[in-house]
SELUM-9725 format. One record per residue (C-alpha): x, y, z; residue number from 1. Coordinates in nm, 2 decimals. Example, Ala and Ser with C-alpha at 12.3 -4.5 7.8 and 13.67 -1.06 7.14 Angstrom:
+--------+--------+--------+-----+
:     c1 :     c2 :     c3 :   k :
+--------+--------+--------+-----+
:   1.23 :  -0.45 :   0.78 :   1 :
:   1.37 :  -0.11 :   0.71 :   2 :
+--------+--------+--------+-----+
***
This chain:
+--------+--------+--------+-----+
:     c1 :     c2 :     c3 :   k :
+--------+--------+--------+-----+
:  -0.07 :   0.18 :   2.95 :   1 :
:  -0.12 :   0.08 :   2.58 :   2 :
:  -0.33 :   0.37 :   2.39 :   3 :
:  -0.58 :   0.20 :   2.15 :   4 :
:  -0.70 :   0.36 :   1.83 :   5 :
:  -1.06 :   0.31 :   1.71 :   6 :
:  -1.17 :   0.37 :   1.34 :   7 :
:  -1.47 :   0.41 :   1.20 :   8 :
:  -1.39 :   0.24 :   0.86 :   9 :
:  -1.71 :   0.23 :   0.58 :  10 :
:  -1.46 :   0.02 :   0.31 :  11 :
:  -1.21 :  -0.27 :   0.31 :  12 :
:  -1.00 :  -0.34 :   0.00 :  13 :
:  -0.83 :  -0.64 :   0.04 :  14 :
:  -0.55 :  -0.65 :  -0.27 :  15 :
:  -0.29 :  -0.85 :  -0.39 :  16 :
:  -0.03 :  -0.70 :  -0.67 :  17 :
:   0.09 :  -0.84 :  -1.00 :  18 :
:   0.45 :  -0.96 :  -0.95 :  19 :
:   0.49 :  -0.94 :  -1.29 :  20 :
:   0.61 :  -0.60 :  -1.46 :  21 :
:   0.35 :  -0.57 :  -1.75 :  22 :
:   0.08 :  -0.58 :  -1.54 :  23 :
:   0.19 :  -0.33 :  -1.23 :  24 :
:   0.07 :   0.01 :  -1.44 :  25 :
:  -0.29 :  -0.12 :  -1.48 :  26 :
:  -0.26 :  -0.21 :  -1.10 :  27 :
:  -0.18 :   0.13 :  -0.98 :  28 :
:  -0.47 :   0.28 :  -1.25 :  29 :
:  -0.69 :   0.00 :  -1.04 :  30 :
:  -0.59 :   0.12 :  -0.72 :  31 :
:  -0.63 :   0.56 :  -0.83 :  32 :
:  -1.01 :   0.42 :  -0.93 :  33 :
:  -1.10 :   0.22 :  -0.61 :  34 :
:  -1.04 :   0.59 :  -0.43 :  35 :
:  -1.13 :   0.83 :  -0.67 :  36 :
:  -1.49 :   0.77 :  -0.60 :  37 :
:  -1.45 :   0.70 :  -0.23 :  38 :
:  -1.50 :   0.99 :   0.01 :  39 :
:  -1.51 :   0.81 :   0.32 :  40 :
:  -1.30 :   0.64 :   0.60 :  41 :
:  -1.15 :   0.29 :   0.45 :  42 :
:  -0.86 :   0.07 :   0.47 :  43 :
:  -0.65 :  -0.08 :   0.19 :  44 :
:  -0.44 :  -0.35 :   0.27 :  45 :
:  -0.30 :  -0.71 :   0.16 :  46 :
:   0.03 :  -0.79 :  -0.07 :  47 :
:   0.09 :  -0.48 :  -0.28 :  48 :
:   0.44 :  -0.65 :  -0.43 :  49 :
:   0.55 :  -0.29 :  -0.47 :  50 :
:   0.76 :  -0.11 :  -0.15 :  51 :
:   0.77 :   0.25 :  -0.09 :  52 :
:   1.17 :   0.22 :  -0.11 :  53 :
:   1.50 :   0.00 :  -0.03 :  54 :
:   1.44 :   0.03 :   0.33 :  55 :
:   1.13 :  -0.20 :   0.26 :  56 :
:   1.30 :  -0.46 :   0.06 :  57 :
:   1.59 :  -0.72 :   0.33 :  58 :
:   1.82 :  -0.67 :   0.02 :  59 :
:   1.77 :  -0.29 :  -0.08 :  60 :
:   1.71 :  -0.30 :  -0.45 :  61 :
:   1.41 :  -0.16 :  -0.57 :  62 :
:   1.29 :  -0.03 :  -0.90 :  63 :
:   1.20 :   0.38 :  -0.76 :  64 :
:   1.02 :   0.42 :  -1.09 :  65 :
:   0.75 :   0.18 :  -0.93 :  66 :
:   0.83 :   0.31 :  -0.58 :  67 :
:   0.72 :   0.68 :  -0.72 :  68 :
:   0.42 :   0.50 :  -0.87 :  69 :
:   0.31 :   0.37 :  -0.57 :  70 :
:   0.41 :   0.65 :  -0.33 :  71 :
:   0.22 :   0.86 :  -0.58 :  72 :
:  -0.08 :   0.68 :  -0.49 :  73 :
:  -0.08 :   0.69 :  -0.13 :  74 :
:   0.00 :   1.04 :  -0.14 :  75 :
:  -0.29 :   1.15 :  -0.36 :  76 :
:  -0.54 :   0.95 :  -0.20 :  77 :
:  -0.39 :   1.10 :   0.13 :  78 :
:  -0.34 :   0.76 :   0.25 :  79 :
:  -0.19 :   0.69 :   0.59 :  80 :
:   0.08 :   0.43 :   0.61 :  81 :
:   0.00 :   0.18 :   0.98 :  82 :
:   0.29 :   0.06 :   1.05 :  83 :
:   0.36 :  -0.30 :   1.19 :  84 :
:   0.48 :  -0.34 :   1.54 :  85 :
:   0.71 :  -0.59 :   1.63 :  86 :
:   0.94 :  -0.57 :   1.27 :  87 :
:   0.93 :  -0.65 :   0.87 :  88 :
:   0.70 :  -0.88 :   0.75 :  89 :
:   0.88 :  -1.19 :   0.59 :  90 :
:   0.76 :  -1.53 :   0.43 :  91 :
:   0.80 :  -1.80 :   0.69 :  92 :
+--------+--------+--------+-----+
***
């Protein structure tokens, strides 16, 4: 038997992240605000471009001053990672 998990969730933020270098800091400054005035359940989720680290990326090089970035986040807005079943995400 499959257990299910039901949220309550009060906000959905859809994002998608610059690919381009210059513009990743104001990203992550974007993403502190979205949850600094946010007290209650809500999901963030779409294309990030950033990984938490090489096990995220098929060919394992990642920039960690981005990854610490962006793991800095998620731990001080005590995010919860959801992890996909079935693999990695890839572009078809």
């Amino acid at each position: 038997m499959q257990k299910k998990m039901v949220f309550l969730v009060e906000l959905l933020q859809l994002v998608y992240g610059p690919t381009y270098e210059d513009k990743k800091d104001d990203f992550i400054r974007e993403l502190f605000d979205l949850h600094s005035d946010w007290e209650g359940p809500s999901i963030t989720g779409g294309d990030f471009n950033m990984v938490r680290g090489p096990d995220d990326k098929s060919y394992g090089i990642v920039c960690f001053s981005w990854c610490d970035k962006f793991n800095g986040w998620i731990d001080e807005c005590g995010l919860l990672e959801l992890h996909l079943q079935g693999g990695k995400v890839h572009m078809g």
